[in-house]
N, C-alpha and C positions, 0 to 999 in steps of 0.2 A: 721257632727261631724268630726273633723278633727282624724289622726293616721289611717284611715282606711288602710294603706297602711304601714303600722308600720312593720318593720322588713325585706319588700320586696326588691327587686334589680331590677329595671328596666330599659331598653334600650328605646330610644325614638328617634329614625331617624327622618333628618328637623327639629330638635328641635333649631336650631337658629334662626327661623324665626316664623312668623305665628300660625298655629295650632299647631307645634310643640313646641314649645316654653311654650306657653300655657299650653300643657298636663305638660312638663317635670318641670316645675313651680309646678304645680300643686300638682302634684304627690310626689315630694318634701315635699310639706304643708302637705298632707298627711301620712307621714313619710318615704315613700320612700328612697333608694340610687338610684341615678339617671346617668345613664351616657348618655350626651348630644351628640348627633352624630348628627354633619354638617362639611359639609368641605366649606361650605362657599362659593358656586357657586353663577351664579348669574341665574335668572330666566333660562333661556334658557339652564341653565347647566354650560356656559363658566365660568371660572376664578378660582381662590380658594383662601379660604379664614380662616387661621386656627384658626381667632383669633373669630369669630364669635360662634363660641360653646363655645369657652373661658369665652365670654362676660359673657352666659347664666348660665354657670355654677359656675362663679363668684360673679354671682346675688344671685343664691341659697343658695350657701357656706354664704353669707353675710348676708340671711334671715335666716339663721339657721340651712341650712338643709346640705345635703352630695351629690355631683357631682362630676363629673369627665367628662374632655370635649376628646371628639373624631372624627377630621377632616377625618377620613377614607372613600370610598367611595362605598357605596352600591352596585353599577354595577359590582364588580370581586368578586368572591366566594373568595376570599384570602382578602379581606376587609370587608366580611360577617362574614367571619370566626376571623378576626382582632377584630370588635369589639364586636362581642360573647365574643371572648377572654379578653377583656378588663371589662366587667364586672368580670369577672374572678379575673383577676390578682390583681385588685382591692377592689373587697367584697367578693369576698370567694365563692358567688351564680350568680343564674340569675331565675327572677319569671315570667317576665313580662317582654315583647317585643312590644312595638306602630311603626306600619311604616308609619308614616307621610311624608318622603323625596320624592320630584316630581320636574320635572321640565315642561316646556309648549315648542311645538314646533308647534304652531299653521299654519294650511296650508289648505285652500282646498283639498282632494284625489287630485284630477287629476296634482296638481302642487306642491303635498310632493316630498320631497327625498328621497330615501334610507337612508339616513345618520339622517335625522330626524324622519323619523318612528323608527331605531336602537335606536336611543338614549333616547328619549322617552317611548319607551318598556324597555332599559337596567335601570332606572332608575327606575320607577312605579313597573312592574313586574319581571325583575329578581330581581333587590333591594327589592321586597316583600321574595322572594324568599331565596335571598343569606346567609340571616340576620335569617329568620325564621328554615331555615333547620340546620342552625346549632345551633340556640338554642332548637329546638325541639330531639336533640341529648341528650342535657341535661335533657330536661322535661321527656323524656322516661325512661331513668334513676332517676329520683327522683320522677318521676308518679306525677308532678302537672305542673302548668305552665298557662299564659294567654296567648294568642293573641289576640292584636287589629290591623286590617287592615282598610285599606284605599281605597275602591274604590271611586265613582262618578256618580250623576246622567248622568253624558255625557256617562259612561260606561252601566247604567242600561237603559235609554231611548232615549242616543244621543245628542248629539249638534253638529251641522255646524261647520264644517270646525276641528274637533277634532277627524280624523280618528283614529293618532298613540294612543292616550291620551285614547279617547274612550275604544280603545280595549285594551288597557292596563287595565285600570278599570276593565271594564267586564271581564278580564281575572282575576286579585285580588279579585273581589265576588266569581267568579266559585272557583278556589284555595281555597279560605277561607272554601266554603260547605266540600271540599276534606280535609283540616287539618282538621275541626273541627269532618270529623269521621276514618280519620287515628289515630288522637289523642286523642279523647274522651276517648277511653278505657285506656289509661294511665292517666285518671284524669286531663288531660289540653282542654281549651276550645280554641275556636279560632271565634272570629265573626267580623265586617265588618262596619263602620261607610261612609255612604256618607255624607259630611258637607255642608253646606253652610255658607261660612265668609267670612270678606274682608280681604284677603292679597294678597301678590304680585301677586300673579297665575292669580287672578279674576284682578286685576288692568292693569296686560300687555296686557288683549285681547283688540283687537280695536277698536273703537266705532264701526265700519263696521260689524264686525262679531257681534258685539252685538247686530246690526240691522238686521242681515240676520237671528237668531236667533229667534230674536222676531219675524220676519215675519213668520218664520215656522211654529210659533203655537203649537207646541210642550208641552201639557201637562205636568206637573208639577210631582213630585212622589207623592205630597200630593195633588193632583186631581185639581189644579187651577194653572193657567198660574201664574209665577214669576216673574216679571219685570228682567231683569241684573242688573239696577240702586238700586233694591231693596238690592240686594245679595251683593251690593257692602258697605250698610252700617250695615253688621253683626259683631259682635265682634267676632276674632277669637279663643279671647279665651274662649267662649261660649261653646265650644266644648270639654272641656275637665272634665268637670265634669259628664259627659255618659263614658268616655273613663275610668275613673276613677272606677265609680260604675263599669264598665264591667273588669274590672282588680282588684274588692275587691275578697271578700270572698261570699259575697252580693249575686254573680252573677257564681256562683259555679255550677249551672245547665245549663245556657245562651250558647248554643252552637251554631253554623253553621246558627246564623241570623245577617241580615242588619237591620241596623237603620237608617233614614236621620232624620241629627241634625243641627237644627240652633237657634237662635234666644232664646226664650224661648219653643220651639217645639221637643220632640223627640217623632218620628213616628217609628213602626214598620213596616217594608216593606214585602211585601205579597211576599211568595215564588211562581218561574214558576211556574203552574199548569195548564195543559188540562182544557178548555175554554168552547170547543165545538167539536162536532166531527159527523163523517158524517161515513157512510160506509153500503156496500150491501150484500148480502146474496150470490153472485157467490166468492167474493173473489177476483174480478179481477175490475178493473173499464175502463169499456171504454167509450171514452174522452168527446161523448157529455151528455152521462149521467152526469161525472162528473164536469164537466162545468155546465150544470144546479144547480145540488146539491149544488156545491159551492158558485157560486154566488148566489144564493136564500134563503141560509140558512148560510153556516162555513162563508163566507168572508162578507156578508148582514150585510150593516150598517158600516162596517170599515174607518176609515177617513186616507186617506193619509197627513202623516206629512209635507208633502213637493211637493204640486202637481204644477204641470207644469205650465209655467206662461204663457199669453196668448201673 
């Protein structure tokens, strides 16, 4: 039913491309104000591009709805703070914040940079960050507000050669459990979408890695191995109508959980929780008891994702 978004004011970072694009479209049809935030980089972060949020928010305004584009960039708290501000200056509120903007600096650990774990982190997780905290300044103040974040199954179970990206993810899940009970109590929620789509991100990795990948065997979030070829023919704007319901009114309880969404699929992702556990009656454990214990029971049965080639 469309208007469920009727009245709101939403930010939606990476909204020129990809998922973004998608939700901030979206959201739009829903009745949304929408302010389109990309500056128009290119995959790896390099270039700018201001007309690329333009494009989006031109699209909208033409379908009916109400946009406002903003090339500003996620990575400096004074560009966080910018297009907070832009919703602002613009519709008078702000309800709803999506951080979809990422970029890929794909590397093996051992032969990353500096300069590309930085940038990679500055993008993914300060840009979760920069964007969130200062609209959570407002939500505290008017006691309501959404967040949708963005991590990644590379962040929740790993991919080769996606050390910076990885832990950037897993650092936007961890954050997201953290807003969603700093913020709960003022009535704003915060939860965590990992996608699976085809856009640029998924198109730049190299066949290589998409082979080292597959070799590793690496279970799925939904418990079966996913081809990369698969992933590669998801619609990305698949993803925005979960993004959507988690930004109604629908979803007013929905706090501090991960989804993984693709296709026609949305799963809910099981929180960490204590597995198994082992322990003795002194309190102390000395090393060959505990080496027994463990291997015969806590670690018994565990499959290495990545075992040594012969």
């Amino acid at each position: 039913m469309p208007n469920n978004l009727e009245g709101k004011v939403a930010i939606v970072t990476g909204a020129g491309r990809g998922v973004g694009r998608g939700v901030a479209k979206l959201m739009a049809e829903e009745g949304a104000k929408v302010v389109v935030v990309d500056p128009g980089v290119n995959v790896d972060g390099s270039g700018f591009d201001q007309s690329i949020a333009e494009v989006v928010a031109g699209e909208i305004r033409d379908g009916g709805g109400t946009a406002v584009a903003c090339a500003e960039s996620v990575a400096t708290m004074s560009g966080g703070e910018q297009i907070v501000q832009t919703a602002i200056d613009n519709f008078g509120r702000l309800d709803i914040v999506v951080c979809c903007a990422g970029i890929l600096r794909d590397r093996m650990v051992f032969n990353m940079t500096e300069q590309e774990w930085d940038d990679v982190i500055a993008v993914h997780l300060k840009g979760t960050f920069t964007v969130v905290k200062h609209a959570c300044i407002l939500f505290r103040q008017q006691r309501s507000g959404r967040i949708v974040t963005f991590t990644s199954e590379s962040g929740l179970i790993g991919n080769s050669g996606q050390a910076n990206y990885g832990a950037a993810k897993s650092g936007i899940a961890g954050m997201t459990k953290v807003l969603a009970k700093d913020m709960g109590r003022y009535g704003v929620t915060a939860n965590a979408i990992a996608p699976r789509a085809t856009t640029r991100m998924i198109g730049s990795i190299p066949d290589a890695a998409a082979e080292i990948r597959a070799r590793g065997g690496v279970a799925s979030l939904s418990g079966s191995d996913t081809p990369e070829s698969n992933i590669r023919n998801l619609d990305p704007e698949g993803i925005a109508p979960f993004v959507c319901y988690l930004a109604s009114d629908y979803a007013g309880n929905i706090n501090g959980q991960t989804f993984l969404v693709y296709g026609d699929t949305v799963s809910l992702v099981s929180q960490p929780r204590p597995e198994r556990a082992i322990w003795n009656e002194t309190g102390h454990w000395e090393m060959d008891e505990l080496s027994e214990r463990a291997r015969n029971y806590l670690t018994a049965g565990i499959v290495n994702p990545a075992p040594a080639s012969s």
